[in-house]
C-alpha positions in Angstrom: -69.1 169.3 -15.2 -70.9 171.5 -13.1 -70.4 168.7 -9.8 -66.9 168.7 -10.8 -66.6 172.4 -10.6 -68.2 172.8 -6.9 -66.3 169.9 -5.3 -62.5 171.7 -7.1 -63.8 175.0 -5.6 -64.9 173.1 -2.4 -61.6 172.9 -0.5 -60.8 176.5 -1.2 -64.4 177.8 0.0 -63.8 175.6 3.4 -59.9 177.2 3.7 -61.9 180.7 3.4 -64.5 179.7 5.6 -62.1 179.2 8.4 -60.2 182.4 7.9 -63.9 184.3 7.8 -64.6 183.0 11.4 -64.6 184.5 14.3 -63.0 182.7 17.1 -65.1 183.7 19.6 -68.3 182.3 18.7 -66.7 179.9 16.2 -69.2 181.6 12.9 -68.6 183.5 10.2 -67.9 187.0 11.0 -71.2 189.2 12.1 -70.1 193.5 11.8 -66.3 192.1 12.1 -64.4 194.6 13.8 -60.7 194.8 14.3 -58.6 195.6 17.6 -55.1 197.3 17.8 -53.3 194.1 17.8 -54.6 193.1 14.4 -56.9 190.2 15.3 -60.8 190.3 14.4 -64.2 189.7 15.6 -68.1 189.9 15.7 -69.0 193.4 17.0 -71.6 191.7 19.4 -69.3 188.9 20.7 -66.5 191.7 21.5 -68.7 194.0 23.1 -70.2 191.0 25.4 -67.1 189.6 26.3 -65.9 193.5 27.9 -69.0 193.9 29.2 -68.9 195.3 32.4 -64.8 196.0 32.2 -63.7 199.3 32.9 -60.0 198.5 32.7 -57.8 195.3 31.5 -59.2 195.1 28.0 -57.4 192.6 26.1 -57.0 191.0 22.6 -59.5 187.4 23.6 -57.5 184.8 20.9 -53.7 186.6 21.7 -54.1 188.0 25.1 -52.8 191.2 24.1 -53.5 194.1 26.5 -54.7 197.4 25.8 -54.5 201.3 28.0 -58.2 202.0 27.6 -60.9 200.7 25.6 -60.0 200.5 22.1 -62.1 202.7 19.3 -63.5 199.5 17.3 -64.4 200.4 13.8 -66.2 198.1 11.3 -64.0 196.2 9.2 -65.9 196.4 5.5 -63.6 194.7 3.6 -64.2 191.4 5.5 -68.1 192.3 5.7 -67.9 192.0 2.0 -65.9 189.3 1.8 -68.0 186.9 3.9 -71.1 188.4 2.2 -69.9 186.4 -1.2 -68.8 183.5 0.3 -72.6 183.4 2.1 -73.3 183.8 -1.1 -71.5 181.1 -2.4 -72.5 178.6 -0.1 -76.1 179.7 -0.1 -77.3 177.8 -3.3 -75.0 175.0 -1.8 -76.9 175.0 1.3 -80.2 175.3 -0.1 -79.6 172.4 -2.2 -78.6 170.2 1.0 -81.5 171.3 3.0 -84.1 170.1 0.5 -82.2 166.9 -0.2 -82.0 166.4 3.6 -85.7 167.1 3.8 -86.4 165.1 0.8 -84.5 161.6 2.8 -86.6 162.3 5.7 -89.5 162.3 4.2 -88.5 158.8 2.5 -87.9 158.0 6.1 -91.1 158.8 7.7 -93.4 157.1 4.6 -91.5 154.1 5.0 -91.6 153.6 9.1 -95.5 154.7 8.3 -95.9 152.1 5.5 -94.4 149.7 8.0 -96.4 150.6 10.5 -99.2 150.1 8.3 -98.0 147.0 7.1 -100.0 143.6 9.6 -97.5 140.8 11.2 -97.7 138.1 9.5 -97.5 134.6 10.8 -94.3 132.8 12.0 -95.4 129.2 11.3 -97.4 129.9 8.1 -95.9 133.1 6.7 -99.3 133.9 5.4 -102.1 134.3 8.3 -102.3 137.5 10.3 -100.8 137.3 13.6 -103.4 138.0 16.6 -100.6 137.7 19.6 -96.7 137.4 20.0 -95.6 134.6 22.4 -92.7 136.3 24.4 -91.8 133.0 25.6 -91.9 131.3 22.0 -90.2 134.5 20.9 -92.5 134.4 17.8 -96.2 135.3 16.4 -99.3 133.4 15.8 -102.1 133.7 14.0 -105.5 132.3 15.4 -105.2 129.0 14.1 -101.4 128.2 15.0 -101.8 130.1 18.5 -104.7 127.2 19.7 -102.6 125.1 21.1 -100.9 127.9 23.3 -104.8 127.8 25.2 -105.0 124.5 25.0 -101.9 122.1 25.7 -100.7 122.8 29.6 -97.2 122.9 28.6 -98.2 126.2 26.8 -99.9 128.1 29.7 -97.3 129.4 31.2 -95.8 131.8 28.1 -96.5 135.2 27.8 -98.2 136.5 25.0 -98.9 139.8 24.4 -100.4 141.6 21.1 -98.4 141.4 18.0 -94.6 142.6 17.8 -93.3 143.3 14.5 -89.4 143.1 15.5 -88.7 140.4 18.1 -84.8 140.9 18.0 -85.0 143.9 20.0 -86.6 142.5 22.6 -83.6 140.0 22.8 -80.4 140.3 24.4 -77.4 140.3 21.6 -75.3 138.8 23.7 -77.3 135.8 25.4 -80.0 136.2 23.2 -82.5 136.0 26.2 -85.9 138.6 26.7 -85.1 141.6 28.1 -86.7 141.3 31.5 -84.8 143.7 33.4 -83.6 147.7 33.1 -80.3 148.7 34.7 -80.2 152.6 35.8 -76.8 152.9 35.8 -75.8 152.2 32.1 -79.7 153.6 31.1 -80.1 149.6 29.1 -82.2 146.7 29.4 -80.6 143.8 30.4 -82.0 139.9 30.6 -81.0 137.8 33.8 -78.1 136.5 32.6 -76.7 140.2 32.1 -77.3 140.7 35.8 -73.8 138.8 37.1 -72.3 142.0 35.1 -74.2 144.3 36.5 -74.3 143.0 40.1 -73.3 146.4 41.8 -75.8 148.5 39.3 -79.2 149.0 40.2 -81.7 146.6 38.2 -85.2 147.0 38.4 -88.2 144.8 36.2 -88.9 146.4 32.9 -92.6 147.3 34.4 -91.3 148.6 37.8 -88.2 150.6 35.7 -91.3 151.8 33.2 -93.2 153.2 35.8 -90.4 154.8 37.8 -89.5 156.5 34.0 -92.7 157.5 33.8 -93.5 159.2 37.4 -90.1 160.7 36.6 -91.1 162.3 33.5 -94.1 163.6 34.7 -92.2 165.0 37.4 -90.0 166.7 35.3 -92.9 167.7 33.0 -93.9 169.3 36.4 -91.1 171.1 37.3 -91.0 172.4 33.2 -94.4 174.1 33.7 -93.5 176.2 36.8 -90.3 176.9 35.0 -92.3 177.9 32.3 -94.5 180.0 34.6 -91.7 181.7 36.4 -90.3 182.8 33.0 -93.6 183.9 31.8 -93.7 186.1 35.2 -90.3 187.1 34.7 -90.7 188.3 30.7 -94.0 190.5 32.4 -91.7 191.6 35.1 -89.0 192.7 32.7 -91.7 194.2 30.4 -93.7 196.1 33.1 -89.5 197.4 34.4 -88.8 198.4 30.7 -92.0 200.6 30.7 -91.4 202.0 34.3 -87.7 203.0 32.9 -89.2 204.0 29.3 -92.1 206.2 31.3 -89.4 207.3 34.0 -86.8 208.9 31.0 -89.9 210.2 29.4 -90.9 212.2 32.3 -87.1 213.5 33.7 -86.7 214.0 29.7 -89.5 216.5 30.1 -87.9 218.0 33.3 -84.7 218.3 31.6 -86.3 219.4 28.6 -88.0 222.8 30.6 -85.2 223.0 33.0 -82.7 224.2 29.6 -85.4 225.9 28.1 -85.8 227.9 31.2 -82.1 228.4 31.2 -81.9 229.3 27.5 -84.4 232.3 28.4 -82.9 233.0 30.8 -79.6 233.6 28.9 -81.7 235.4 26.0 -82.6 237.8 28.5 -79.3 238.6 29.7 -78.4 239.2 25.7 -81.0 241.1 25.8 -80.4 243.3 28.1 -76.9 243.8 27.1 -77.3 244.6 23.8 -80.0 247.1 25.2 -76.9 249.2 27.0 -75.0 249.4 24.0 -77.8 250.2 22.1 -78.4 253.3 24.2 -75.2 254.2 24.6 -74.6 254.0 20.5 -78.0 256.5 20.5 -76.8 258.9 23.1 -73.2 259.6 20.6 -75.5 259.5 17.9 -77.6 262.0 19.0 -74.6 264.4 20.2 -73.1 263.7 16.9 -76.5 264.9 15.1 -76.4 267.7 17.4 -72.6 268.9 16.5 -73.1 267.9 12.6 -75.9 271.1 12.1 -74.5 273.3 14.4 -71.4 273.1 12.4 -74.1 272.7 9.0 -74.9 276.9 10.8 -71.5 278.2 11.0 -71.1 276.8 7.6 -73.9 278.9 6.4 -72.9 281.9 8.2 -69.3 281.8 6.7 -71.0 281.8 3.3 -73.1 284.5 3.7 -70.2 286.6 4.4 -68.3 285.2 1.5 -70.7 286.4 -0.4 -71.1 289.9 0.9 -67.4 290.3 0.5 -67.5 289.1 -3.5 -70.7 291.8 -3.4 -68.8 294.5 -1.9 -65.5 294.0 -3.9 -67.6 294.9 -7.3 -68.6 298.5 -5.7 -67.1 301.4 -8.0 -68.3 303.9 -5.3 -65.0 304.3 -2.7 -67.8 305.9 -0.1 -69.7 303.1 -0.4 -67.3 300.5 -0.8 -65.8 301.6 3.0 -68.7 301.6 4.6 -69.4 298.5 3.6 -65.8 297.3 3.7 -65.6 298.4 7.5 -68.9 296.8 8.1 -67.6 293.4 6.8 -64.0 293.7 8.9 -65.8 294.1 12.3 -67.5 290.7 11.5 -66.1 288.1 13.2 -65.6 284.3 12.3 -64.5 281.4 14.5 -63.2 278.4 13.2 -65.2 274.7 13.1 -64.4 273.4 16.4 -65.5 269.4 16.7 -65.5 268.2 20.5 -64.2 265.0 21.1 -67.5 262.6 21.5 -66.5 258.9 22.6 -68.3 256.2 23.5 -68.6 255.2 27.6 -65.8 252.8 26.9 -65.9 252.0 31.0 -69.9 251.3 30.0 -69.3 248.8 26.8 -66.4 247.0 28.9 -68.5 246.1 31.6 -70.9 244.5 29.4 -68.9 242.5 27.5 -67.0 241.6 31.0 -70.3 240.4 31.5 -71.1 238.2 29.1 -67.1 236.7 29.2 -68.0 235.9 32.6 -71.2 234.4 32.2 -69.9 232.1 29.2 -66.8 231.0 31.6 -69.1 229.9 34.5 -71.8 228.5 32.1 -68.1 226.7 30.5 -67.1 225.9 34.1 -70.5 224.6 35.4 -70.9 222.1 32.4 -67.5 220.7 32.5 -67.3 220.4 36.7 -66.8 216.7 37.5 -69.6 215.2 39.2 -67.4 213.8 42.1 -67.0 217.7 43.1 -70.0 218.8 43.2 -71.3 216.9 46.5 -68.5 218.3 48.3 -70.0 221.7 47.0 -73.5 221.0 48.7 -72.3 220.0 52.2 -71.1 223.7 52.8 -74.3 226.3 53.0 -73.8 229.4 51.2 -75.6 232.6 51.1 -75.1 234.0 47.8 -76.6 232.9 45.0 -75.3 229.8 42.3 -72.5 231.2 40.1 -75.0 231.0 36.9 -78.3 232.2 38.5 -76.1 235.6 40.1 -74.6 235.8 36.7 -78.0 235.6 34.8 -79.5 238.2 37.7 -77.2 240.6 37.9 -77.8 243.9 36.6 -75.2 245.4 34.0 -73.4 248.1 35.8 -75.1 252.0 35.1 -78.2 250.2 34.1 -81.8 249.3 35.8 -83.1 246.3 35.0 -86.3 246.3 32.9 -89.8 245.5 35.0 -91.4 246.1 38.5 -89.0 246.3 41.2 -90.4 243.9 44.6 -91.7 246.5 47.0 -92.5 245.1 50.5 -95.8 246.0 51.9 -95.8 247.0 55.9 -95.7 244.7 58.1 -99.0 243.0 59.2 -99.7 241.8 63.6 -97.4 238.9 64.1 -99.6 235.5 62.8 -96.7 232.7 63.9 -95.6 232.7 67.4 -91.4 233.1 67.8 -89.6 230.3 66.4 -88.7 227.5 68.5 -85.3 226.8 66.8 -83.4 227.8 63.6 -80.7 226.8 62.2 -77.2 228.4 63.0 -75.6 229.7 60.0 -74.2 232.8 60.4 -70.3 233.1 60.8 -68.3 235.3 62.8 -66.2 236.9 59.7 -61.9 235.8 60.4 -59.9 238.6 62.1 -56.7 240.0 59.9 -58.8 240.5 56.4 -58.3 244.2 56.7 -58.1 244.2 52.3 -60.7 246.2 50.4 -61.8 242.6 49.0 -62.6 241.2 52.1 -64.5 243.8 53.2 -66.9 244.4 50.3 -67.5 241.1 50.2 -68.3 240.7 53.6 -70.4 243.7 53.2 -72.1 241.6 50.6 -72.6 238.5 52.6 -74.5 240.4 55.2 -76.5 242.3 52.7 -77.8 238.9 51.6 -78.5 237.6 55.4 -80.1 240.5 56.2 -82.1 240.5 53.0 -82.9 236.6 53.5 -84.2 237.2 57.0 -86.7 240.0 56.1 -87.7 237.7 53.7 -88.1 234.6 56.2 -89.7 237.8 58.4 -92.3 238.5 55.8 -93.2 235.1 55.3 -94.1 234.1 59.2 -96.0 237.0 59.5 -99.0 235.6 56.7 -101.4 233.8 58.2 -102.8 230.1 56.9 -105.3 231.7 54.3 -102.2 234.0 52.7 -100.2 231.0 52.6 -102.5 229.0 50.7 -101.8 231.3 47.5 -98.6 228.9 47.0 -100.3 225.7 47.5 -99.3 222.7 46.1 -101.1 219.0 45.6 -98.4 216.8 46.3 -99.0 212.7 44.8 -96.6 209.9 46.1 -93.6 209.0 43.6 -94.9 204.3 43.9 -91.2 204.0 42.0 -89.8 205.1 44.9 -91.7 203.6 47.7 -89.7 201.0 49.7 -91.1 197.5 49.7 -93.0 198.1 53.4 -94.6 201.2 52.5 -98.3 200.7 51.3 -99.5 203.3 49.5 -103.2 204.6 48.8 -105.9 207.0 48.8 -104.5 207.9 45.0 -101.2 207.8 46.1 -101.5 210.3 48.5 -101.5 208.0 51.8 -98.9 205.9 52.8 -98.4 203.7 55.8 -96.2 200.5 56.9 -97.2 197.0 56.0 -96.4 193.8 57.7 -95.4 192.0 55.4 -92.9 193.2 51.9 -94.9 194.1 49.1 -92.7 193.0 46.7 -92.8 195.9 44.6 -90.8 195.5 41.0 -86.7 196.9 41.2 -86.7 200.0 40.2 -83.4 202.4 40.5 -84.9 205.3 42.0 -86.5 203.1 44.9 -85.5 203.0 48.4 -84.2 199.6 49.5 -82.8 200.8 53.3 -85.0 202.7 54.5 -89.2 202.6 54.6 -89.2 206.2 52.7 -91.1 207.5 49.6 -90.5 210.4 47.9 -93.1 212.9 46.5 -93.8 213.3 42.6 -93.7 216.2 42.1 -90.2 218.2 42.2 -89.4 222.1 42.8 -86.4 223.8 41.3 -87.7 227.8 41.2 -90.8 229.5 43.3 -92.8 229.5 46.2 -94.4 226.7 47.5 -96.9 225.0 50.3 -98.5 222.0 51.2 -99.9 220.0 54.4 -99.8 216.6 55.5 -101.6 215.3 58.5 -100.3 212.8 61.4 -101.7 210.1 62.7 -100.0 208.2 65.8 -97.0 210.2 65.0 -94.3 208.4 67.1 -91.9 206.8 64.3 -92.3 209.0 61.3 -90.3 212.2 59.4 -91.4 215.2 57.0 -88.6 216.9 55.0 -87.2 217.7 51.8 -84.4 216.0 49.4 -82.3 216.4 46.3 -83.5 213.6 43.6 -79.5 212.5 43.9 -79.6 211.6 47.3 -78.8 207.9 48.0 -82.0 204.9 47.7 -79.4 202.2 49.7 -77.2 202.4 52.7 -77.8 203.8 56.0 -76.7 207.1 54.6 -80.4 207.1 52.4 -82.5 208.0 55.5 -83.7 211.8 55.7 -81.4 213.7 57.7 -78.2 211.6 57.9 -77.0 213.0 54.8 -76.1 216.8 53.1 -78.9 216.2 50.4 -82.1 216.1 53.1 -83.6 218.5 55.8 -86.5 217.2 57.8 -88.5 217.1 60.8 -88.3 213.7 62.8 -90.9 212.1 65.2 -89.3 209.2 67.6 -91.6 208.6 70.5 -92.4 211.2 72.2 -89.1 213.3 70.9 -88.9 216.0 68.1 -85.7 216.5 66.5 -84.6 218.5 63.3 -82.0 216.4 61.6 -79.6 217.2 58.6 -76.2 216.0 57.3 -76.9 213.7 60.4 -76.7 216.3 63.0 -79.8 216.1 65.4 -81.2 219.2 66.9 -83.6 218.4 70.0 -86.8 220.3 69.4 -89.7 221.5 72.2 -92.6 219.1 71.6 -95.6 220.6 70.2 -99.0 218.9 69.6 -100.2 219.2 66.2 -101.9 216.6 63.9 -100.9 218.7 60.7 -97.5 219.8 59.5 -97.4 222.7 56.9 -94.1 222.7 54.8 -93.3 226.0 53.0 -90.5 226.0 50.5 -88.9 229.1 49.0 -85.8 227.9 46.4 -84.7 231.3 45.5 -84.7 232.4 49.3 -83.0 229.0 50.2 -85.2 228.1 53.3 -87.8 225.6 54.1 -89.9 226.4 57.1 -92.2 223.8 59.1 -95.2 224.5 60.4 -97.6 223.4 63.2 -101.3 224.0 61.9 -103.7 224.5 64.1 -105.9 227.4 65.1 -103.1 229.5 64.8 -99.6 228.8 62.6 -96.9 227.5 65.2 -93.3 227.4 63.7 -91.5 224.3 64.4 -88.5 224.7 62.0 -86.6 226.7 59.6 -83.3 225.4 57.5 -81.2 228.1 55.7 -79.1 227.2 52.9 -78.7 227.7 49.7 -80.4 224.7 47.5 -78.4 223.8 44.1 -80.7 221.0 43.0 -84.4 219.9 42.1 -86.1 219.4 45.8 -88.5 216.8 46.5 -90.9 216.0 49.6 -89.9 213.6 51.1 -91.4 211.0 54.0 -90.0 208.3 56.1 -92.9 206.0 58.0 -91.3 203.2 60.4 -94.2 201.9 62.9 -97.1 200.0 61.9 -99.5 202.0 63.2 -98.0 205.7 61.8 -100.3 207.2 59.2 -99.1 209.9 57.0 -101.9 211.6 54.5 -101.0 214.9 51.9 -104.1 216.9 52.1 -105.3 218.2 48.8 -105.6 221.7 49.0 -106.3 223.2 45.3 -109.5 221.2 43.8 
């Protein structure tokens, strides 16, 4: 009853079956998910076959065509529905497997029983065979084979040791021995077979046996290095995933200070906000205190007199009565007079203007598209990022809690007069005669003038002043390119002559023979050395972490996101956004770099007995800044001297 059951509710299970499956990879449904047009399919199959698309998606079994990429959701009713029928066929299944395994292992006890089993004797059907005659085309045992060794007519057959099944050995067709193996149709053929097989390729069965063999071993070979190179591969792709996992992990940690500096940043601000209306709300209060008892006085005042008048009304006595009466007219009362006491509504209004405009350039700097922002960097400013002037600004009538920077008098000039700087200041446009344009020209040169003291201040310290901002600076191996060796702890590098086949990584430079430094400087002061050796193809400088790893557009200087210092020959140049600025040769074996990000300048130094300045770039730096080195001839040496042990 039960057999008769399944095999009625088999054709409906194999109808449902074929509705549950997905089209794409031709099993039942995995996650199904549905598209617009109506149709489903495994979430994994869908999302590998628009992989990589950014437009064109379409339906894969109707062809239909969608705008963008469609919002897949799972489809539970049909995630249900093929989990019963799994269901249903699972005892089904289970009961086919073991049946299956049950007629194999008939199979194998049989072909081992027969195997077992001796070969018995052709002529007597009783005798153990000792050798097949594959001439005879039948087995012998000892005492029927004597004659094979001892009649001449039987010395020419070939015997060989006993063969259980002789017909397969034998041509169906001319029932001859097999002597012969035809590559072309991959069968053995007997000599007879070979007027049909005239064009093929026939070799002897021994010759054909070896040549299968040599083959296989070949290919056995040729599986082992495969083998190999996918074992390589797998540890290549492992070591990668732990590069990447230990890459995110750090610029997660970055990331991770970067907003919490910003968060405090922002707290302060509220801060300091909410300390101007809190001041202002205690200078009314107090006024108000003030007002409130010297009103609580005249109060008083009035009641006393009140009550003299009540006293003075009871006297019988006229005399008395006058006196008193006349007394009590010549005192005089004012009425309660209440000032008008307001808040410094000019006050509260410019700090809630601040904080609105803070919020709209915090709004506007998270929601800029990145395709703007580069063009943002190629053009210097002066004045500060919108969100670090909005987070440093002062509220208006207020001082800003903490020391205020004093400079100290200037010290005897330490750094000889700059060789060359960079040209940044513009003439301001004729015809802006408005109020605007004038204050905020006023401002611009405020900030010049405030950034070149600054710059002033700084090349007047000597070596040992300078030192205070030291920084150790390690070599970034992620981003070495495949010719640059690196050592010493990573903090030599140098060219080799051969590739070094180092593993792909995204952040590594695949143009040009450049390395990046570790560590990265977004706020503060900061110093560090490196020393030249054969200096004649080689360059010092700073980048953005965005700037390009590929392209001829990745080498320092020929782009808006580096500044450096380059050595070719005998030349010195200062290069950025691949303008080149010829430079007075000076002989130095080490370079100082001194980085200010708040200032916006990086200054290059010759060290020597005395510091000799090379170098200075203005501008105003929007990003994380890394040191950065390019190394091109064999013999150039570039070493980061450790200065803080």
């Amino acid at each position: 009853m039960a057999a008769l059951t399944r095999a009625s509710s088999e054709p409906s299970l194999a109808a449902l079956e074929e509705e549950l499956t997905c089209s794409i990879c031709l099993s039942l449904f995995n996650s199904p998910v549905t598209v617009p047009c109506g149709h489903n399919f495994c979430t994994s199959c869908l999302e590998l076959t628009w992989a990589g698309l950014e437009t064109g998606f379409s339906c894969p079994q109707c062809r239909a065509t969608f705008a963008g990429r469609p919002q897949l959701r799972k489809n539970t009713v049909l995630c249900r529905v093929v989990e019963q029928l799994q269901g249903c066929a699972g005892g089904e299944q289970q009961q086919q497997q073991q049946q299956r395994q049950e007629d194999e292992d008939e199979e194998d006890e049989a072909v081992a029983e027969e195997a077992a089993a001796p070969v018995c004797c052709d002529s007597c059907l009783q005798a153990q065979a000792v050798q097949t005659c594959l001439t005879c085309m039948a087995s012998f045992c000892a005492e029927h084979l004597r004659p094979h060794h001892d009649s001449p007519a039987f010395r020419d057959h070939q015997l060989c040791p006993p063969v259980r099944d002789l017909q397969q050995r034998k041509c169906s067709q001319h029932n001859k021995l097999f002597e012969f193996f035809c590559r072309q149709h991959g069968t053995c053929i007997c000599s007879l077979c070979l007027l049909s097989h005239k064009l093929c390729h026939a070799s002897p069965l021994q010759q054909a046996k070896a040549d299968a063999e040599s083959a296989l071993k070949k290919k056995l070979t040729e599986l082992h290095n495969q083998s190999e190179k996918a074992t390589q591969a797998m540890n290549s792709v492992k070591t990668s995933q732990s590069q990447a996992a230990e890459t995110a992990a750090r610029k997660r940690d970055l990331m991770r200070n970067e907003f919490l500096e910003i968060k405090a940043l922002i707290e302060e601000k509220e801060n300091q906000i909410f300390k101007v209306i809190t001041e202002e709300e205690k200078r009314v209060c107090k006024k108000f205190d003030y007002i409130y008892t010297v009103l609580g006085s005249k109060k008083n005042e009035m009641q006393s007199l009140r009550d003299q008048i009540e006293m003075a009304l009871t006297e019988h006595d006229d005399v008395l009565f006058l006196k008193r009466a006349a007394a009590l007219q010549r005192a005089s009362t004012k009425e309660a007079f209440v000032p008008v006491i307001e808040m410094d509504q000019n006050l509260i209004h410019n700090a809630y203007q601040s904080a609105i405009n803070l919020k709209e350039i915090v709004k506007h700097t998270v929601s800029q598209p990145k395709e703007k922002r580069p063009e943002e960097k190629q053009t210097p400013r002066k004045t500060k990022p919108p969100l670090a002037a909005a987070l440093n600004r002062s509220v208006p009538g207020k001082k800003l809690p903490g020391p205020q920077r004093t400079y100290k008098e200037k010290k005897p000039c330490q750094i000889q007069e700059p060789l060359q700087e960079e040209a940044d200041n513009r003439a301001p446009s004729t015809g802006a005669t408005s109020t605007g344009a004038t204050s905020t020209g006023a401002l611009k040169a405020a900030a010049a003038a405030n950034t070149k003291d600054l710059i002033s201040s700084f090349l007047q310290k000597d070596r040992e002043e300078l030192l205070q901002y030291a920084a150790n600076i390690t070599l970034d191996f992620n981003t070495a390119h495949n010719k640059v060796l690196l050592s010493d702890r990573y903090t030599k590098m140098s060219v080799s002559d051969s590739p070094l086949n180092y593993n792909h990584h995204p952040q590594r430079f695949t143009y040009c023979s450049q390395v990046l430094g570790f560590q990265c400087f977004k706020r503060g002061i900061h110093y560090w050395e490196v020393e030249l050796q054969q200096k004649n193809f080689c360059a010092i400088g700073i980048c953005y972490g965005s700037m390009d790893r590929e392209g001829p557009d990745s080498r320092l200087g020929r782009n808006s996101s580096s500044w450096c210092i380059e050595w070719f020959n005998s030349k010195i140049s200062a290069w950025h956004n691949d303008v080149e600025k010829n430079l007075p040769n000076v002989k130095a074996t080490k370079i100082g770099v001194l980085l200010h990000c708040e200032g916006g300048f990086v200054i290059f130094l010759a060290v020597g007995e005395k510091l000799n300045l090379i170098y200075k770039f203005k501008t105003q730096f929007t990003e994380a800044l890394y040191p950065a080195f390019w190394v091109f001839s064999s013999g150039t040496v570039l070493s980061l001297c450790q200065m803080k042990q």
